[in-house]
N, C-alpha and C positions, 0 to 999 in steps of 0.2 A: 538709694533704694526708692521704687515707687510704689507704693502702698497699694494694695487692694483696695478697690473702689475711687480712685482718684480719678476726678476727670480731667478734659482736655486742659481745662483753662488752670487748675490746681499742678497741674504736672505741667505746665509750660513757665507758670509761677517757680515752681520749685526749679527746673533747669536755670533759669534765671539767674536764681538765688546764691545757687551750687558754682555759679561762673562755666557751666557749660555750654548756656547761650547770650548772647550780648543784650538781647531784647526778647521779653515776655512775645512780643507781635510777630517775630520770624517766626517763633515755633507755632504761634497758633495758622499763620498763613499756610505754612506749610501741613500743617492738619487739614486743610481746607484743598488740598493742593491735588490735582492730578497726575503728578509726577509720576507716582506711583504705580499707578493702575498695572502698566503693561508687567510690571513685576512680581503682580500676586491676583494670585485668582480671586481671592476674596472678593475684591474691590473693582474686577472691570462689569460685574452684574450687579451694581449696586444698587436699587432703587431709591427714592423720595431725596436724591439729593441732594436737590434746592432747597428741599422744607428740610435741610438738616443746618443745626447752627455747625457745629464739626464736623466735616467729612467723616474724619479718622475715628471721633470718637467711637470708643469699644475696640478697638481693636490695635492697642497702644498696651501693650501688654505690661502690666504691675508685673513687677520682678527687680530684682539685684543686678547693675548695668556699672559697667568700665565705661567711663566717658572720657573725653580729651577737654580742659580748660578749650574757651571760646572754639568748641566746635562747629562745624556744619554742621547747620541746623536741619539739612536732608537728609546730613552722615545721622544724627542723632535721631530722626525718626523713624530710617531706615531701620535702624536696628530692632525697635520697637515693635515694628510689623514685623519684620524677620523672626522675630522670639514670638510673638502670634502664630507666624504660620507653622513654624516648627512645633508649638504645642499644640494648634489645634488639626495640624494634615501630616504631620510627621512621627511624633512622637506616639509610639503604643504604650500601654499600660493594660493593666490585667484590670476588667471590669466586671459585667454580671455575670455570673457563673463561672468566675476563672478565666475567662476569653478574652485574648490580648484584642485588639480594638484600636482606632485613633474616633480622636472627638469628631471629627470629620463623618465617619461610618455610622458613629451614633445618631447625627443629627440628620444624615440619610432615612434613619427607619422612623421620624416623624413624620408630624405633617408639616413643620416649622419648616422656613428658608433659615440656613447658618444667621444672615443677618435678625432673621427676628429674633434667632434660640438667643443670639449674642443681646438684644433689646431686653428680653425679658431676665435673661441673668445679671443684665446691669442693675436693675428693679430689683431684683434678688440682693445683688451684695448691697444697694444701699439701703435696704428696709430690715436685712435680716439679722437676729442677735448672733448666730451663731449658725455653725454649720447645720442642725438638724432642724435650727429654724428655717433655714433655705429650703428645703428639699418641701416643707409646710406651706411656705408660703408661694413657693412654685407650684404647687395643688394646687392654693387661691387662684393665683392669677390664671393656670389653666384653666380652673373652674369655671371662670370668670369670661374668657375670653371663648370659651367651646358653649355655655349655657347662659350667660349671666343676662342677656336682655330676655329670654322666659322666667328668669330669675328676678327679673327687677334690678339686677345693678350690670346696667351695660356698659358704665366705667370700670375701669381698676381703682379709682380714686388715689392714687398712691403719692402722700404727701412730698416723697422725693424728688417728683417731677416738677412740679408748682412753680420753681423759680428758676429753673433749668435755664441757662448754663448754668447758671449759680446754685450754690449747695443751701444756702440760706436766702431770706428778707434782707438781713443785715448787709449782704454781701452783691448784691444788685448795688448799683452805682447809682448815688445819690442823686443826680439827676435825672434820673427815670424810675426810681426806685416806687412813688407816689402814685404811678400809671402801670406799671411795667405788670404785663401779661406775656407768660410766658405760652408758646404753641406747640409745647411736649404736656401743658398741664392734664394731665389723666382724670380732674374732676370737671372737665368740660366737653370731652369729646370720647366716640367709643374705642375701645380696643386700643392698639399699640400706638405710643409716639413716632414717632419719624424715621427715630434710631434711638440706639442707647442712649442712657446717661450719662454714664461712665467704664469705668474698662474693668471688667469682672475678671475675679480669679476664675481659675479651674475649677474650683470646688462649685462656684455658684454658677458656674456652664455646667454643668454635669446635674448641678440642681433642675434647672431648667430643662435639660433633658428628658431626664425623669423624675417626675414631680411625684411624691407623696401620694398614697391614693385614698382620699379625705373626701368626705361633702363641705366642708369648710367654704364660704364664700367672704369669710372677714373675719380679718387683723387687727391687734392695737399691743400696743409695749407698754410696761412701767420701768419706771428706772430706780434702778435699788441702787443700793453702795455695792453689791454685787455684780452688778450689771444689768442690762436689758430683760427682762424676763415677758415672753410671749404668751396672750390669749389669743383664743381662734373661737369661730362661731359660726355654725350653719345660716341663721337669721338675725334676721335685723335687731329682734329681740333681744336674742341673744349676744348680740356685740354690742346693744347698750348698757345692757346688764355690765359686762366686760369693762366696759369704758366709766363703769360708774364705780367699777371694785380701784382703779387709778388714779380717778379727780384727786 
């Protein structure tokens, strides 16, 4: 199984592990690979290419997978996009008001390209406790990204991007770890990274979609023995207030 919110290099890890691929570096090469393109629409209008560490990243879809010991590594990401497209241009589900739908149509009545909607629900599943925290936090970031330099915060800041590929500090390779700047970090430049971070469920594309309709422009979490528990805040103030109920 790949987990919701796993990215490229975490799910290349784990094929690995699992003995469905010989080496961690096929599968990531093949994330990086153009193979693909003429096979899915997604991927032949893709923009900021080059400034992406993963091609593929986001679109590597988390889901429950039949694999073959030492697979092809292009059999095995095939599949991956193949379950992408099927969920986001094929599959209907009944959505707002009863009305059968594919995410595909949804993301037509924005202003978003697929590839961003897919950026910003990455940010979503890796920041959010929980489902109704997505739908919140996809306010934010719209908030953020349609007003936020009249607003004063023309970043997202969103601490998940900061060491991108890598999910943590720790996990940057000691060698570069002391220097290492990541160019997805969202507390140094405006608006969206490159590309996603990671491959979002459905729950958190649908967040992204339709976002929560909030003045909210900031986030911060505690962490209980419960779980994650969410504050939000229109102003600066107000999320340091936030951020002081946590210390």
């Amino acid at each position: 199984q790949l987990t919701k919110g796993m990215n490229a290099l975490e799910i290349a890890t784990k094929l690995h592990e699992e003995g469905v691929t010989s080496y961690v570096q096929e599968c990531l090469d093949m994330c990086n690979s153009d193979i693909f393109d003429e096979d899915f629409e997604f991927l032949k209008n893709m923009e900021n290419r080059g400034n992406r560490y993963y091609k593929l990243e986001g679109y590597l879809f988390p889901d429950t997978y039949d694999f073959y010991l030492n697979e092809d590594p292009q059999s095995t990401v095939y599949k991956l996009l193949s379950n992408f497209e099927n969920k986001v241009y094929y599959e209907e589900e009944k959505y707002y008001g009863g009305s059968k739908t594919t995410i595909e149509e949804l993301i037509k009545d924005t202003d978003y390209t697929l590839d961003e909607i897919i950026t910003i629900a990455s940010i979503i599943q890796a920041e959010a406790a929980n489902e109704d925290d997505m739908y919140i936090i996809s306010s934010i970031l719209h908030n953020r990204l349609d007003n936020g330099i009249e607003m004063g915060v023309a970043q997202l800041n969103c601490d998940c991007t900061v060491y991108y590929p890598y999910r943590e500090y720790k996990d940057v390779p000691e060698a570069i770890r002391g220097t290492y700047k990541s160019t997805y970090d969202t507390n140094t430049f405006n608006g969206l990274p490159a590309g996603p971070i990671c491959n979002p469920s459905k729950n958190a594309i649908l967040a992204a979609i339709s976002p929560s309709n909030t003045d909210y422009y900031f986030f911060c979490h505690s962490v209980t023995d419960d779980g994650s528990v969410p504050y939000y805040a229109s102003t600066i103030e107000g999320h340091q207030y936030n951020l002081s109920l946590i210390e």
